[in-house]
N, C-alpha and C positions, 0 to 999 in steps of 0.2 A: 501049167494048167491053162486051159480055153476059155474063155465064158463064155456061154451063149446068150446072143441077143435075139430075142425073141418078141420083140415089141415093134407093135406098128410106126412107132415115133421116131424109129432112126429108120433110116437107108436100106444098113442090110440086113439080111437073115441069115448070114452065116457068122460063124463062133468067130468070137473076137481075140488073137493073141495078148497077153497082158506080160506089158512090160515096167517093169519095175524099175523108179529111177529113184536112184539115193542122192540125197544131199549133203554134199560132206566140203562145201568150200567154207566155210567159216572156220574161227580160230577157239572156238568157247572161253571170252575172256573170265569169265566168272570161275572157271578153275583153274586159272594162274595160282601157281606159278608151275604147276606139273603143265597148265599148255600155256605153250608163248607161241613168239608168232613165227619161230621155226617149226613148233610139234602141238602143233590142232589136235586137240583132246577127240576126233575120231580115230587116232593114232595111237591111245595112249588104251594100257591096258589094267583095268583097273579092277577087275573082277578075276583073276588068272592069266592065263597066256595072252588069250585072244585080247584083239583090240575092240573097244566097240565098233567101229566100221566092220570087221569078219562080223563078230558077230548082226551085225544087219546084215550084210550082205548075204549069210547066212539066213534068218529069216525070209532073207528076200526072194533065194531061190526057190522056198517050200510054195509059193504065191504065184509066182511067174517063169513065164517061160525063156525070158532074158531079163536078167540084169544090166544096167546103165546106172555108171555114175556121175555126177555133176561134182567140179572140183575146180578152182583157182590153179593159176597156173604153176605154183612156186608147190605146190601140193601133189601135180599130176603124174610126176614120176614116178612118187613114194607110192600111190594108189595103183598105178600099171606094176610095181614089183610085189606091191601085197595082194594083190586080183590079178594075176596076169589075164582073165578068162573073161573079165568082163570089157565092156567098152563103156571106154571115158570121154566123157565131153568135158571141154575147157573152158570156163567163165573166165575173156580176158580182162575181166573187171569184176571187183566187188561191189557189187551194188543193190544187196539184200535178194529176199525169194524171189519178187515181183521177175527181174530181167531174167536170174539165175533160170527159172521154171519156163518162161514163155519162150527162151533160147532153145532150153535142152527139148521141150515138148516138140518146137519145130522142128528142129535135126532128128528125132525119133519119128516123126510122120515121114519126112525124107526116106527115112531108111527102112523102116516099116511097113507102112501104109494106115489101114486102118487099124485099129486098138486099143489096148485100154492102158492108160500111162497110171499105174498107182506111186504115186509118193511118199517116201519114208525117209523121213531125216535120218541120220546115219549116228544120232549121239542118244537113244532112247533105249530106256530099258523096259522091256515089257512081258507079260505073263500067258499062261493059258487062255488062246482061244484065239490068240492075233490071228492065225493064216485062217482059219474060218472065216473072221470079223472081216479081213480083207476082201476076201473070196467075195465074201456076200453087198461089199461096199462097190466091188469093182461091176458084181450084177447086174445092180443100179445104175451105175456108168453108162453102161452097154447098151438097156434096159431103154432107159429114158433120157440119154442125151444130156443129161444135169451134169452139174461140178457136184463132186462129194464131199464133204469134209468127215472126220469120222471123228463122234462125242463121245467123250470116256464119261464113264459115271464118276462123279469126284465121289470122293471117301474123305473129304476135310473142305470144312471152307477154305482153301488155299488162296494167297494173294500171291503168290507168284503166278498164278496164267489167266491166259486170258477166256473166257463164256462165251457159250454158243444158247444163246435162246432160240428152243425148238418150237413150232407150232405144231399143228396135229399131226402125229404120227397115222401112215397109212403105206401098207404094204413095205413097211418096215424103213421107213425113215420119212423125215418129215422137211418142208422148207423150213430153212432158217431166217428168223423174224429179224433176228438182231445179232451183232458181233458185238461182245462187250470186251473192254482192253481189263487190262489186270486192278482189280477192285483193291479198296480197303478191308480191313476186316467185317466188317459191320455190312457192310454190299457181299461182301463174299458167302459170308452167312445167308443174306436175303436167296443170292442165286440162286446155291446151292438148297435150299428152303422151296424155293419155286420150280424144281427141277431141268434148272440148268445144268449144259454137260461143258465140262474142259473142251477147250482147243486143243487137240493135242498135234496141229501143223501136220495131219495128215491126210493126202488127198487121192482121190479117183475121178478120174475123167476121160474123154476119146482127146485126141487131138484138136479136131474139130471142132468142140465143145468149148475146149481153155482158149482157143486162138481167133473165136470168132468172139469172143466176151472183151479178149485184150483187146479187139480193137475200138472195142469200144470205152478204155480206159486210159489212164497213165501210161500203159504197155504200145499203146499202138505206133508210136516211134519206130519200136524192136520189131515189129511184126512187118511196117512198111518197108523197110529195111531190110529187112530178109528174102519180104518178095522181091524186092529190087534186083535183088543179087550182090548188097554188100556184103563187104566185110563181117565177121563175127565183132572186130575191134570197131567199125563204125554201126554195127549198129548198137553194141552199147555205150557209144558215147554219144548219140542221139536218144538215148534212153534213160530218164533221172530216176535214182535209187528209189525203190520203195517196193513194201512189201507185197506180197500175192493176197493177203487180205485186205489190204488198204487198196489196192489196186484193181482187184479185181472182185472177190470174194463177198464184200461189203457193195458192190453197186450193183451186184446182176441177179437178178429174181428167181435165176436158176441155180442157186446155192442149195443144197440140199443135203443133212443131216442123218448120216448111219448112227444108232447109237450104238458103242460096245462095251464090254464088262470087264476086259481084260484088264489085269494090273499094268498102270503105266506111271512112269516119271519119266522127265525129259533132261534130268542130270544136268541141270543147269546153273546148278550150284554145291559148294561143299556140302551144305546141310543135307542135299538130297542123297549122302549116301546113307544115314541114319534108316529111310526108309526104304530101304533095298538090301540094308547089309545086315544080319546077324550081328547084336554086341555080345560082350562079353558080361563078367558078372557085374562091373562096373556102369555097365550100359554106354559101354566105348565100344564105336566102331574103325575095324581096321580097315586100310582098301593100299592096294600097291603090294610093295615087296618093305614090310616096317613088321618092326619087331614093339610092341607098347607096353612098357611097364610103368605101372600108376601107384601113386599112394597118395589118398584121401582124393583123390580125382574121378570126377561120373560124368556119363552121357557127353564125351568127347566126340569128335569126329578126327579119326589120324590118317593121313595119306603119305608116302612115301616112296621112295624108288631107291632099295637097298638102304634103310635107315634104323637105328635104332632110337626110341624116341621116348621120354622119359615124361612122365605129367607128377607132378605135384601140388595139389592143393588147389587145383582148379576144374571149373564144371563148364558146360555145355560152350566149349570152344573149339573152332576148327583149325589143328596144325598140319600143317601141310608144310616138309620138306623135300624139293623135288632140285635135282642137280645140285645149283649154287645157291639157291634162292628157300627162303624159308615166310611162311605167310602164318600169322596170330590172327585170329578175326571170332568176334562173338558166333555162334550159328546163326542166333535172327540178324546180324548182319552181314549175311554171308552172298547176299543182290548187291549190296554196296562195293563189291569186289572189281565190279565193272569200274564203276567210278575211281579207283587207284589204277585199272589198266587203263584209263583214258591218260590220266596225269603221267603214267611211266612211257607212256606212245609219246605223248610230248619229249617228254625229256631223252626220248632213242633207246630207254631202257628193256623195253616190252622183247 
């Protein structure tokens, strides 16, 4: 698809190509142990066949008229044999959104020129009305020159993500006053009470627009550096970790908020499959290739890879048997998962 830019505020007046970059270098510590740091839960397929990366990548084609993906290097091969059609750019360093985004946005104006770069994390499950919601985010982009972020309606005070407080809404999306990080329950209620919308780490911009904000941030390292004509390897080691909101998103006045209504989760942990998955009469849900027989056991979460898996006498737990490794964890504790993948990276076990 094209957008057309039609506004006095950018440059041109012809249709803007939209290119779609996935982000798929991270490892999703939070669903160990089906992902370690050989097999990145964009890899893993946990809804049927497909993995969640097809399935974004999929998405991604209904929006744009090329797909790009952003990948680590120990990653990039696995992602050229499951997309051969797309192109990959390599992050020879992990070092959060911030470098990952300001790197690949540059090598797409390189190769493109002018455009609209929409971004989609590559681990997200989402419902009717995305490729519209994009379409109409990417508009904006075009439009007015702004960075996008794009607010899902929350449906629960959630304290897993992080708020976007809108100001007035006009011609369909509004600046964003504030970036709030992930609340307690009692904030979360408030936001969501004051018509706050999720962060759901999705973005639309030109090139132009992300790369003249980074220089004015944390990012501008990466940016100097690339006009230079370094290295991809030096300019992220002139460039410290940190995220595209922390970095960019939170200091520049041109942040600007599409709302959308589509159902979304960012699968960020076991418990998120409860609200995506069908349970059973027990109010267990399955995900993977597991067989679950229960007696006196409710509202489980079970994952597996070729498992038969048996509950007795217990509730609202997530088991997860995946290779050799086997994970017990309450659901509300199922954020704390990160914290045992910090402690297993110590010990070489991850």
């Amino acid at each position: 698809m094209q957008v057309e830019d039609t506004s006095s505020e950018t440059d041109s007046d012809s249709d803007l190509p939209v290119v779609a970059l996935v982000l798929a270098g991270g490892t999703g510590s939070r669903l160990y142990p089906a992902s370690r740091s050989d097999r990145p839960k964009q890899f893993l397929s946990l809804f049927g066949e497909e993995s969640l990366l097809a399935r974004t990548i999929a998405r991604a084609r209904e929006v744009a008229d090329e797909v790009v993906v952003s990948t680590c290097g120990e990653f990039a091969d696995e992602v050229r044999e499951r997309a051969p059609d797309v192109e990959v750019i390599v992050e020879p360093a992990g070092k959060d959104t911030g470098p990952a985004l300001a790197y690949a946005t540059y090598r797409i104006r390189e190769r493109v020129g002018e455009c609209v770069v929409a971004v989609l994390p590559s681990d997200h499950r989402v419902g009717e009305g995305f490729a519209e919601a994009i379409r109409r985010g990417a508009r904006v982009a075009a439009r007015t020159g702004r960075l996008v972020t794009f607010g899902v309606e929350p449906t629960r005070p959630d304290t897993g993500y992080g708020y976007l407080e809108p100001g007035e809404f006009r011609d369909g999306f509004a600046p964003v006053v504030a970036f709030h990080e992930k609340p307690d329950a009692e904030t979360a209620r408030e936001y969501v009470a004051a018509g706050h919308r999720w962060n759901a780490g999705i973005f639309a911009w030109t090139p132009e627009a992300l790369l003249a904000a980074a220089r004015d941030s944390p990012l501008s390292p990466m940016v100097d550096a690339l006009d230079e004509g370094a290295s991809a390897e030096e300019a992220f080691d002139r460039t410290p970790a940190v995220s595209i909101d922390y970095a960019v998103m939170e200091r520049t006045a041109d942040a600007v908020v599409v709302p959308v209504e589509f159902r979304w989760d960012d699968l960020g942990a076991w418990d998120a499959l409860e609200r995506v998955l069908p349970a059973d009469d027990d109010g267990t849900v399955a995900a993977g290739d597991v067989a679950v027989r229960s007696l006196d056991a409710e509202d489980n979460v079970v994952a597996a890879d070729g498992k038969h898996v048996s509950l007795v006498g217990v509730s609202d737990l997530a088991v997860v048997a995946w290779g050799d490794r086997i994970l017990v964890v309450p659901k509300d504790r199922a954020q704390a998962v990160r914290e045992l993948v910090a402690d297993l990276k110590e010990r070489g076990e991850f």
